[in-house]
C-alpha positions as CSV (number, residue, x, y, z in Angstrom):
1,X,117.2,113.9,119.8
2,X,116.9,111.1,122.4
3,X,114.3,108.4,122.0
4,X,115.5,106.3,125.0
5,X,117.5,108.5,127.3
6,X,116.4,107.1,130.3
7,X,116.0,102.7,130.9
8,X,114.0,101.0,128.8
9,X,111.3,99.9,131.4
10,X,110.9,103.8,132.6
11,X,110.4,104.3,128.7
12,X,107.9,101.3,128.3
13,X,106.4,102.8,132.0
14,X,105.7,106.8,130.1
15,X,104.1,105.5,127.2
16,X,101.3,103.2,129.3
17,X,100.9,106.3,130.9
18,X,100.9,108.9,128.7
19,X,100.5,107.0,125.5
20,X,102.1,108.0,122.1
21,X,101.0,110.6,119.5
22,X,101.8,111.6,115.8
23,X,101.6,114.6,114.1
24,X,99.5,114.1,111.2
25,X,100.6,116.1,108.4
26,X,102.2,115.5,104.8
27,X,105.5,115.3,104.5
28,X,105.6,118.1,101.9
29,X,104.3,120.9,104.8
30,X,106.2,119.8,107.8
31,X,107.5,123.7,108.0
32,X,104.0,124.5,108.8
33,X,103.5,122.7,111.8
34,X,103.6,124.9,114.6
35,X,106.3,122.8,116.7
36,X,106.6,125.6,119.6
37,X,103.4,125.7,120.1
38,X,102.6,122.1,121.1
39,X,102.8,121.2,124.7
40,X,104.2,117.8,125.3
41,X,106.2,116.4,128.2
42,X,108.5,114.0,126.4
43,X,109.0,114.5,122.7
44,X,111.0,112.0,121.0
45,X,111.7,111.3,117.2
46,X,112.0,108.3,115.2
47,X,115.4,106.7,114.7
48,X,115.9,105.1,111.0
49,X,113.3,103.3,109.8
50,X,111.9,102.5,106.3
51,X,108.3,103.4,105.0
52,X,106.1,100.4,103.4
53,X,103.1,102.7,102.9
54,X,102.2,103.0,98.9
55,X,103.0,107.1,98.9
56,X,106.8,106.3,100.2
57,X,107.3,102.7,100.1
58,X,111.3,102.0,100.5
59,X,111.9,105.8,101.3
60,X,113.8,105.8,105.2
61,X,111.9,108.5,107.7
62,X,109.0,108.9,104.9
63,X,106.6,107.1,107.2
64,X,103.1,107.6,107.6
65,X,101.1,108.6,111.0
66,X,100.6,104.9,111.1
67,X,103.8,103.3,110.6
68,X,105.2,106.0,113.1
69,X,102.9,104.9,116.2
70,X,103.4,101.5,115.2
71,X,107.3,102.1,115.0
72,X,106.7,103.6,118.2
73,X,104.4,101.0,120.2
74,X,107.3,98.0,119.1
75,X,110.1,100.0,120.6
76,X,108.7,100.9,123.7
77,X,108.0,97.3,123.9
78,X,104.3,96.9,123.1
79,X,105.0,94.4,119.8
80,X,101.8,92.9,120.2
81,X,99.8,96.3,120.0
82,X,102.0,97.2,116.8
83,X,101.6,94.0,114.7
84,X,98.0,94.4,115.3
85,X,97.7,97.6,114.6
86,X,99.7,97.3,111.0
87,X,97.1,94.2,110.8
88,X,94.6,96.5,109.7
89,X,96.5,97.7,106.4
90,X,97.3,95.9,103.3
91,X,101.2,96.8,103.6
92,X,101.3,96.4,106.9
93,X,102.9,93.4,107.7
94,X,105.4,94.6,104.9
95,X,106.6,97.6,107.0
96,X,106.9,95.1,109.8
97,X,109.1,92.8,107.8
98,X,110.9,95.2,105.8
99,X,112.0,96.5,109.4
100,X,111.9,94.1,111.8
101,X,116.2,94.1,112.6
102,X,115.8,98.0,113.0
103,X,112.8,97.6,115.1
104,X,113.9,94.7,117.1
105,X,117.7,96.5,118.0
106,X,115.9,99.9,119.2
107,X,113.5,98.1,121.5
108,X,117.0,96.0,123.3
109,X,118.6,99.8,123.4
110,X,118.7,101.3,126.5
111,X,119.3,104.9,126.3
112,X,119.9,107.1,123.0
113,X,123.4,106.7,122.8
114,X,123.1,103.4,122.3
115,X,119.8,104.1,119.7
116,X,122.3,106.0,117.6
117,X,125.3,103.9,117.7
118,X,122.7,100.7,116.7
119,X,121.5,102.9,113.8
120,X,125.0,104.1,112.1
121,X,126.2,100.8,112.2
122,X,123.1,99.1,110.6
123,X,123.8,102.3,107.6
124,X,127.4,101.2,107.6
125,X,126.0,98.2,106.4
126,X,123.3,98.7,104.3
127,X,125.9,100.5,102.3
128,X,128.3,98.1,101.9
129,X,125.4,95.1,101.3
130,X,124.4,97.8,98.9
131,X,128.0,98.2,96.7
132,X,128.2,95.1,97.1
133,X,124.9,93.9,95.6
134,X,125.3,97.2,92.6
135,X,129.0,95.1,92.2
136,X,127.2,91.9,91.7
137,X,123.8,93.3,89.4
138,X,126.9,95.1,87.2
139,X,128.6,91.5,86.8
140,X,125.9,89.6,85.6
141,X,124.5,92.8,83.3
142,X,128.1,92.5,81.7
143,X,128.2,88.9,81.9
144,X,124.8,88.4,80.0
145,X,125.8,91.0,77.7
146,X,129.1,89.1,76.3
147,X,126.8,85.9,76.0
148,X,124.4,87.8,74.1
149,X,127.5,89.2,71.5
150,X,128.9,85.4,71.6
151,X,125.6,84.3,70.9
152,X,124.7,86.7,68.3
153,X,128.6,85.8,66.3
154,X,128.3,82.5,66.4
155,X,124.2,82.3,65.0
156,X,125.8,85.0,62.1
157,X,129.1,83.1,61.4
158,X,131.6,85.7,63.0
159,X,134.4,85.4,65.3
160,X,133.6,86.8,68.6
161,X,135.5,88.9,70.0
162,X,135.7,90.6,73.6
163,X,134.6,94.2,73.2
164,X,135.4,97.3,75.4
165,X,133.8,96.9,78.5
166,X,133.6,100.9,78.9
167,X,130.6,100.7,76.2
168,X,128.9,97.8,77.9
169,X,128.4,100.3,81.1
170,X,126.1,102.2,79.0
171,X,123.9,99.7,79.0
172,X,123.9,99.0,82.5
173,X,120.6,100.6,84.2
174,X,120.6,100.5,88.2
175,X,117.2,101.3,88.3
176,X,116.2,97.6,87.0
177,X,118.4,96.3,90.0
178,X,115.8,94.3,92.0
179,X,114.1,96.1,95.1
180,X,114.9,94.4,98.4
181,X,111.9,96.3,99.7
182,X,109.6,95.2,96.7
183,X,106.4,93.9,98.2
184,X,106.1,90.1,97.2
């Protein structure tokens, strides 16, 4: 795929030009879209980008026909025309926030080598902020749990006594791990 294979200002020149389109279709019958068929000069796809629309919210690629123009108006440099656009929804702004870095490192690329290099290393580390946060919400789980036991001996007159950590995993539930795409 190649989003930017040519400068940025050629790219920014194209879409003035020619404009951008989506293909409007759910995501659950993209085989049936008749991709052969459709005559366009200058097809490009979407590099990373994560959806703020109610039916995907916090899914990456899942974006609607609205979050994909917009996605594509602030990389070819029209940032004005996007925000406004995502203006008109009530999670708009959300999908502008939520992806604002992503957004703001495609538009400085200038070709898709560079599009592709910028979007492994901002997974790289997503993952790694994302260990690390799992590390951190399994710490304090654990944390509150042995205050919780100590609590619980001392209010019933019993020593306290460290249990098996193993058991304590049980209990810890990733899906409560707070959202850093929840909308505020």
């Amino acid at each position: 795929w190649a989003l930017l294979d040519h400068n940025t200002n050629f790219i920014h020149i194209l879409t003035m030009i020619g404009g951008l389109a989506v293909i409007d279709c759910s995501w659950n019958r993209l085989d049936e879209v008749p991709w052969s068929k459709m005559k366009t000069g200058q097809d490009r796809l979407l590099p990373l980008l994560i959806a703020a629309n109610p039916v995907n919210f916090g899914k990456p690629h899942k974006l609607s026909c609205v979050e994909a123009l917009a996605a594509g108006l602030y990389i070819t440099g029209f940032v004005d025309r996007a925000v406004t656009l995502m203006e008109r929804f009530r999670w708009g702004q959300t999908f502008i926030t939520t992806n604002r870095d992503l957004l703001e490192g495609y538009r400085r690329c200038s070709n898709s080598k560079e599009v592709l290099a910028f979007q492994d290393q901002f997974a790289q580390e997503y993952e790694a902020k994302k260990l690390r946060d799992e590390e951190e919400f399994r710490r304090q789980v654990l944390q509150k749990r042995r205050e919780e036991r100590a609590e619980r001996a001392l209010e019933e007159g019993e020593d306290y006594e460290e249990e098996d950590e193993d058991e304590d995993e049980l209990f810890i539930n990733y899906n409560h791990m707070p959202n850093q795409y929840e909308e505020e």
